[in-house]
C-alpha positions as CSV (number, residue, x, y, z in Angstrom):
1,X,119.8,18.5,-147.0
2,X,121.0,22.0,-146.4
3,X,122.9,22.8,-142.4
4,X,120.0,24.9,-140.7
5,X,122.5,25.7,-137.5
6,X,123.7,29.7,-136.9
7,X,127.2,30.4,-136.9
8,X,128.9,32.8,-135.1
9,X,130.4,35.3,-136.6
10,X,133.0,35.6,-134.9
11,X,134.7,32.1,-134.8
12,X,132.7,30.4,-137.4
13,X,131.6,27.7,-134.6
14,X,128.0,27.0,-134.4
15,X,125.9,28.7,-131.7
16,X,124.0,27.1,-128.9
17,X,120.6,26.9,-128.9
18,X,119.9,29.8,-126.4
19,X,122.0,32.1,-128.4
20,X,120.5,31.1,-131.9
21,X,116.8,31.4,-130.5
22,X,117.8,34.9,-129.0
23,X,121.6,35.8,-130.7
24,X,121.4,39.4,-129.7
25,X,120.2,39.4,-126.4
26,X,119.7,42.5,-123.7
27,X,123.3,43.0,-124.2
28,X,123.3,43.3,-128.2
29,X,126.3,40.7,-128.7
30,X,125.3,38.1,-131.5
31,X,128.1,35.3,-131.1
32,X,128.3,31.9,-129.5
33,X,128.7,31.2,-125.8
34,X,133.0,30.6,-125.9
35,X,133.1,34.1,-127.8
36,X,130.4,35.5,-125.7
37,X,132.5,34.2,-122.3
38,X,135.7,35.0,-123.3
39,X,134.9,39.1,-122.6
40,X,132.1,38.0,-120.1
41,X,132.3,40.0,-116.4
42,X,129.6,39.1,-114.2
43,X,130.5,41.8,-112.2
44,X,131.4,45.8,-112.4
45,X,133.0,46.7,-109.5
46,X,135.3,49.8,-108.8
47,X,138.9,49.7,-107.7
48,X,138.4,51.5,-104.7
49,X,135.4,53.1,-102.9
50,X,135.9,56.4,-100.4
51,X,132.9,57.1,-97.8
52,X,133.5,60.2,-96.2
53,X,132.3,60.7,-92.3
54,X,131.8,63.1,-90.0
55,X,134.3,62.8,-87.5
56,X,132.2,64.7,-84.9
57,X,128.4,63.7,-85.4
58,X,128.8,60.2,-87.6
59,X,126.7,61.7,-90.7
60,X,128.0,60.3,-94.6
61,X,128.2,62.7,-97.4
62,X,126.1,60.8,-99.9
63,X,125.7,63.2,-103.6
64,X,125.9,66.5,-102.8
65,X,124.6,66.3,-99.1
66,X,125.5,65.2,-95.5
67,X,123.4,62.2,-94.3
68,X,122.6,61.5,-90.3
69,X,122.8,57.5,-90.4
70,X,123.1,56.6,-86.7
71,X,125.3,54.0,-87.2
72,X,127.7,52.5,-84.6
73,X,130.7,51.7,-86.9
74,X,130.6,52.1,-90.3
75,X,130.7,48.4,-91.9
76,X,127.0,48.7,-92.5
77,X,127.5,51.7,-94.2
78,X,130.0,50.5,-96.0
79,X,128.1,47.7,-97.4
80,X,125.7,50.2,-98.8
81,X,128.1,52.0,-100.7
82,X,129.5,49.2,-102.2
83,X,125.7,47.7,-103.1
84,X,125.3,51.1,-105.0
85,X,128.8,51.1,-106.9
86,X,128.5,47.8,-108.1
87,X,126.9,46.9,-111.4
88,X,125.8,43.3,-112.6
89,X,125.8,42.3,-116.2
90,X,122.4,43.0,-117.7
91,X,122.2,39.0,-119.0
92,X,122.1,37.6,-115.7
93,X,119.2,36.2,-114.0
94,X,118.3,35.0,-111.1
95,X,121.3,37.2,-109.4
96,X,121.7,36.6,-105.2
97,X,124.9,37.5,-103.7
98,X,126.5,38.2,-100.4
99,X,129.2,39.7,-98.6
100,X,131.7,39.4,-96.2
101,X,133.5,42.3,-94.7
102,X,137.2,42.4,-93.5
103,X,138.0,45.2,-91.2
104,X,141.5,46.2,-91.3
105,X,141.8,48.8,-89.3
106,X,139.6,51.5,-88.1
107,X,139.6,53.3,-91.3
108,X,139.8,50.5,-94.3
109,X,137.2,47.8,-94.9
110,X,137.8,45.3,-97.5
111,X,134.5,44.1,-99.4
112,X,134.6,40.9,-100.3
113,X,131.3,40.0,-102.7
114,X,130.1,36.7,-104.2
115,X,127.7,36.5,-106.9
116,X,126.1,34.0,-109.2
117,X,123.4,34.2,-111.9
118,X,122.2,32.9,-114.7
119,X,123.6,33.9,-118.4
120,X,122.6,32.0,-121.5
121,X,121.0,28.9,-119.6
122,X,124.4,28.6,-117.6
123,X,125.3,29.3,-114.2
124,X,128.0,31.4,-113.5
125,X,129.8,32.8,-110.4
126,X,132.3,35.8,-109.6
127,X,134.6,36.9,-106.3
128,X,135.4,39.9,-106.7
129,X,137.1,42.6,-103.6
130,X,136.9,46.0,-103.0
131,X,138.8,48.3,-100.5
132,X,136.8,51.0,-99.0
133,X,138.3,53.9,-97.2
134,X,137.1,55.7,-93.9
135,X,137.4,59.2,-94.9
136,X,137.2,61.5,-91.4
137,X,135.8,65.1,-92.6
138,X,134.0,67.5,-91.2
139,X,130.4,68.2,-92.2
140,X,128.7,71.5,-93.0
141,X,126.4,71.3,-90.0
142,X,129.7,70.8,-87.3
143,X,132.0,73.3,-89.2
144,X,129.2,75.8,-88.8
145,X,128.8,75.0,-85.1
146,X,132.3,75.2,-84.6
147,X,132.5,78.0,-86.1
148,X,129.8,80.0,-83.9
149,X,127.8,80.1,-86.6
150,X,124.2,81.5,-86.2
151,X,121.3,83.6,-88.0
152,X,119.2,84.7,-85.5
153,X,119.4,85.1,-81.4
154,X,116.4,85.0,-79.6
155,X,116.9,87.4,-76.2
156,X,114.5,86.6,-73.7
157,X,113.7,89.3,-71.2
158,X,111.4,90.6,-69.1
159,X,109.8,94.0,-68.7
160,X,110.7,95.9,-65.8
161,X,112.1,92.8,-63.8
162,X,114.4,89.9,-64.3
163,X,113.0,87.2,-65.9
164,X,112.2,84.2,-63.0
165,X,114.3,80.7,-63.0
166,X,111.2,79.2,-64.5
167,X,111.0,81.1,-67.1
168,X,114.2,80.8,-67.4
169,X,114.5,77.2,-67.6
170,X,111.1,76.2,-70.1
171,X,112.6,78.8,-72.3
172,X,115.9,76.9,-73.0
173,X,113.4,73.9,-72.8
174,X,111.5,75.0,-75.2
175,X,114.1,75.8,-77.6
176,X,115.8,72.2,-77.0
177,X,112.2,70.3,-78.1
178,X,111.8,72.6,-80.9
179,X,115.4,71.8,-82.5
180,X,115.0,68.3,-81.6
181,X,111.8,67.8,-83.4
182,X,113.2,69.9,-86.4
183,X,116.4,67.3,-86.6
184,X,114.2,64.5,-86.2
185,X,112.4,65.4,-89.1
186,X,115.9,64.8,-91.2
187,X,116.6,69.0,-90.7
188,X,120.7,68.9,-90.6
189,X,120.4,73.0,-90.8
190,X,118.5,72.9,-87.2
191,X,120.7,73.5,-84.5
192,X,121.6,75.5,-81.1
193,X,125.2,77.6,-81.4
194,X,125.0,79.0,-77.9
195,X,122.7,79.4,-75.1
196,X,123.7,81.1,-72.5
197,X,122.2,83.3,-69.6
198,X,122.5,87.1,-69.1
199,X,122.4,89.5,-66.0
200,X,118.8,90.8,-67.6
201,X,117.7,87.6,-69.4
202,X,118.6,84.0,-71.5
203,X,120.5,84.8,-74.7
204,X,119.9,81.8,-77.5
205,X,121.4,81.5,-80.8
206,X,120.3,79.1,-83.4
207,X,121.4,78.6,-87.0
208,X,118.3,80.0,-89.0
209,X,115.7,82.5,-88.6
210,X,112.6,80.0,-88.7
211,X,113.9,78.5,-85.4
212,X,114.5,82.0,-83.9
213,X,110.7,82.5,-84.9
214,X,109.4,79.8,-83.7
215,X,111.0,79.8,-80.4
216,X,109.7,83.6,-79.7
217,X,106.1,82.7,-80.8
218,X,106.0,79.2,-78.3
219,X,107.6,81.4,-75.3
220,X,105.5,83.8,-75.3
221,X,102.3,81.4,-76.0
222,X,103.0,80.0,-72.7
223,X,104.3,83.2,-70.7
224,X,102.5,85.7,-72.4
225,X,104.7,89.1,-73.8
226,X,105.4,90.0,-77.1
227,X,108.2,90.0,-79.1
228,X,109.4,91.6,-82.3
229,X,112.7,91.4,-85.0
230,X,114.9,93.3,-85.8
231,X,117.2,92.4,-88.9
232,X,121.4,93.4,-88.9
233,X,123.3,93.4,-92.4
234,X,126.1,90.8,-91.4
235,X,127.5,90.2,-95.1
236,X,127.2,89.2,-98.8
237,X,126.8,85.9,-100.1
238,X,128.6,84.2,-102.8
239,X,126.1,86.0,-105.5
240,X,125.6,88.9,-103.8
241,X,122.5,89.1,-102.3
242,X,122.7,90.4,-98.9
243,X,122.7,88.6,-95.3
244,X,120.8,89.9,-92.6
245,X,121.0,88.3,-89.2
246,X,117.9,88.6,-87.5
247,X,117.5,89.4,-83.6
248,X,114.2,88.4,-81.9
249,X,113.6,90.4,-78.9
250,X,110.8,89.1,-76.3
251,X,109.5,90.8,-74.2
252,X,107.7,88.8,-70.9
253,X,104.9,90.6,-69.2
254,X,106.2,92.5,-66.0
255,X,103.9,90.7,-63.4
256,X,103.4,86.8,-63.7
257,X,100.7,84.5,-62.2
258,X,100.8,84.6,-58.2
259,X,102.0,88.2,-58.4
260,X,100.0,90.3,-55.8
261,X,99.8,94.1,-56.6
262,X,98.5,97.4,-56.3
263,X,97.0,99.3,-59.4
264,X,97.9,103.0,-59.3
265,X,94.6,104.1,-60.0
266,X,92.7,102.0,-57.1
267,X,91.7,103.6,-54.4
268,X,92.0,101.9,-50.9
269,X,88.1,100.2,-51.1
270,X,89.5,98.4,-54.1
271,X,92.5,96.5,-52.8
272,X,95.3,94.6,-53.8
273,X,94.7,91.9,-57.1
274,X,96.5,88.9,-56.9
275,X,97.5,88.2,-61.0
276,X,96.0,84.7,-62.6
277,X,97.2,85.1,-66.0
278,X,99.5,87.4,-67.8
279,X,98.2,86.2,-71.3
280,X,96.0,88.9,-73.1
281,X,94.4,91.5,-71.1
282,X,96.3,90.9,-67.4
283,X,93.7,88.9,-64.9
284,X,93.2,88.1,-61.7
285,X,91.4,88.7,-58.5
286,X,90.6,90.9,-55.8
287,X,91.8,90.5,-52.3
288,X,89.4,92.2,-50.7
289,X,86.5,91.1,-52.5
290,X,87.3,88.0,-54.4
291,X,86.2,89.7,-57.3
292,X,87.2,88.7,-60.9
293,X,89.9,91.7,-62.6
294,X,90.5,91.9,-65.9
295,X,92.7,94.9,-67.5
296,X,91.5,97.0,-70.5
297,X,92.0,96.2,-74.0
298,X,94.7,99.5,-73.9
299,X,96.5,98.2,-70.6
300,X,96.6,95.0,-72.1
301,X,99.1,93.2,-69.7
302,X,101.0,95.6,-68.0
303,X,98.6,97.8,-66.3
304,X,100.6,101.0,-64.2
305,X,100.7,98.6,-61.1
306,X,103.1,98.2,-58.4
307,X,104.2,94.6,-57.0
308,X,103.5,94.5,-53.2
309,X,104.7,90.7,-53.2
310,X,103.4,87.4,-53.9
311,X,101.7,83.9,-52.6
312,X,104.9,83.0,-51.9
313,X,104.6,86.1,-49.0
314,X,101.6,84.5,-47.3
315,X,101.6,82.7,-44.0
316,X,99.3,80.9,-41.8
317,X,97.8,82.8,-39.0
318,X,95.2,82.0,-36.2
319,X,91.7,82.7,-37.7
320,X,89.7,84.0,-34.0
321,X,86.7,84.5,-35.8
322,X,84.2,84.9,-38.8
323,X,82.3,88.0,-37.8
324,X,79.9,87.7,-41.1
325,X,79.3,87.3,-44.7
326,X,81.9,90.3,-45.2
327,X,84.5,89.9,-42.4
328,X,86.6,87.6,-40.5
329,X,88.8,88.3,-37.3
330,X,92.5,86.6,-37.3
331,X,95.8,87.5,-35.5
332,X,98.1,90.1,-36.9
333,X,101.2,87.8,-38.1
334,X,103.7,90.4,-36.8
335,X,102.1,92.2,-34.3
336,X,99.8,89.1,-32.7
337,X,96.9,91.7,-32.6
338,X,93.0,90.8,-33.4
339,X,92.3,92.2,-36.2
340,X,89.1,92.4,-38.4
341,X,89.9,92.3,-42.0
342,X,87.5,91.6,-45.4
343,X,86.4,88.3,-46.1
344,X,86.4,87.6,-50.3
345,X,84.2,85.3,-51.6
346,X,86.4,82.8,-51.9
347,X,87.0,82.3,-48.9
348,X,85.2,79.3,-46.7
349,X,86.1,78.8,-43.2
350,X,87.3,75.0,-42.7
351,X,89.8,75.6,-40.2
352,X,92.2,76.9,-37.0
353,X,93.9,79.0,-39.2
354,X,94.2,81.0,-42.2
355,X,96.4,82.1,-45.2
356,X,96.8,86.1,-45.5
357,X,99.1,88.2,-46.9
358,X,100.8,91.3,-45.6
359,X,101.7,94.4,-47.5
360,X,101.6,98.4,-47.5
361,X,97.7,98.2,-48.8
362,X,97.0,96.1,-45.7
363,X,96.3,92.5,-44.2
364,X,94.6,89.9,-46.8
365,X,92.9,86.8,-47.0
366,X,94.6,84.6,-49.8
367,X,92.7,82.1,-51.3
368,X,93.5,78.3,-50.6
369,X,95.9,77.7,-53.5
């Protein structure tokens, strides 16, 4: 009867049954198991891995790019690394492993990984360690904001005044929210260099020209204004191609809501307008009438107009009497005089007293707000 076994071919002992049934395997290696074990490594694992940091925002350079991680210390991230550099022979099945990290000191880990699989029907195990270094660097992002790096500054003014503390403050609001939601979105170029505020305005400068955009458009969506760019040749890049820095200039209406003033064309019948909006066309309302105003499409919002003040002006005053439909009698504020004055239709008598404003064009009713 003639021997049916397979030998290897290595060592001329027979071969298992596993490696007969299958003798070249995933891994191409046609011999028995002692052969096949002898050179056997469960396990790949580099010498050493290095996992550069930020050393001022936390971020990991990860292939060609810096990666925000929010971690706390860097053990976790460490363990990631490692799980990447790693390779386990393509035999094994059934592969689990674990780790347990060592930290030496603030800037070495040591790694130390146990796995076990199966290989040809048997079980097999491997320990093996590996050291990874804390590198501290500096990513592109901080090196730019250290640097004062910035593409575009948004300058926030206002026309023929100073711009108020409100506007002021949503503006440098506005660009925080906008940055932050660009950021959360994983956008590492989004950033503030400087904001800072001027004798005539708020001065911001951000790292690219979308921001700079973007923060013009939503100020002046919610002020009203305009604004338009103007581009500066700062340099050449690398391949040549030029590098403009871009300015955004805004441009706030000159009167703002609760403005009260006096249109150079009115005549005295007309009266003051207290402003509602400043968005579009100017609008508001008449003093004397309580009639709507609305500026022409060519005045758009900054009709020829003088401020005589604002609601902030008004103060209460005894109201003596309401004489009609068209006039009311209250004291004179400064002089304590009776005086008969226009009553606008908004106004509705529930009261002692009464809101009016004082001015050059005269003595006002204001409405209730």
């Amino acid at each position: 009867m003639s021997d049916q076994r397979t030998f290897c071919p290595r060592c001329g002992d027979p071969m298992s049954d596993v490696a007969a049934s299958d003798p070249l395997g995933k891994s191409d290696v046609g011999v028995c198991d002692d052969c096949y074990f002898e050179q056997f490594e469960l396990v790949d694992a580099p010498d050493r891995i290095e996992v550069m940091v930020c050393a001022t925002c936390g971020a990991v350079h990860r292939g060609r790019r810096w990666v925000d991680v929010g971690a706390k210390d860097y053990t976790d991230v460490a363990i990631d690394e490692v799980a990447e550099a790693l390779s386990v022979h393509v035999d094994a099945e059934d592969v689990s492993w674990q780790v347990d990290p060592e930290q030496v000191d603030q800037n070495n880990i040591r790694m130390h990984c146990f796995f076990s699989g199966i290989v040809r029907g048997q079980f097999r195990e491997a320990q093996v360690t590996v050291p990874v270094l804390i590198s501290r660097q500096t990513c592109t992002r901080c090196g730019r904001i250290s640097g004062d790096y910035y593409a575009s500054i948004v300058q926030v003014r206002a026309a023929d005044r100073q711009p108020t503390k409100e506007e002021i403050e949503r503006s440098k609001e506005i660009a925080n929210k906008i940055v932050a939601d660009m950021e959360a979105t994983g956008d590492r170029n989004a950033f503030i260099t400087e904001m800072g505020e001027e004798k005539d305005g708020l001065d911001i400068k951000v790292s690219t020209n979308n921001i700079g955009k973007k923060i013009s458009n939503k100020v002046t969506e919610e002020f009203g204004g305009s604004w338009e760019d103007h581009e500066t040749l700062v340099t050449e890049d690398e391949d040549g191609n030029e590098v403009y820095r871009v300015t955004y200039a805004v441009r706030l209406p000159p009167f703002i809501p609760g403005d009260i003033i006096e249109l150079r064309d009115d005549d005295d019948s007309e009266g003051p307008i207290l402003v509602r909006s400043a968005h579009g066309n100017l609008k508001g309302v008449r003093l004397t009438t309580g009639e709507r105003y609305e500026a022409s499409y060519s005045e758009g919002d900054a009709p020829e107009a003088r401020k005589l003040g604002s609601l902030d002006d008004g103060v209460e005053t005894p109201l003596v009497t309401v004489e009609d439909e068209h006039a009311v009698q209250v004291l004179d504020p400064e002089t304590y005089e009776a005086k008969t004055i226009s009553r606008p239709d908004y106004f509705e008598p529930d009261g002692d007293t009464v809101r009016v404003f004082k001015s050059r064009a005269g003595l006002h009713v204001l409405p209730d707000e």
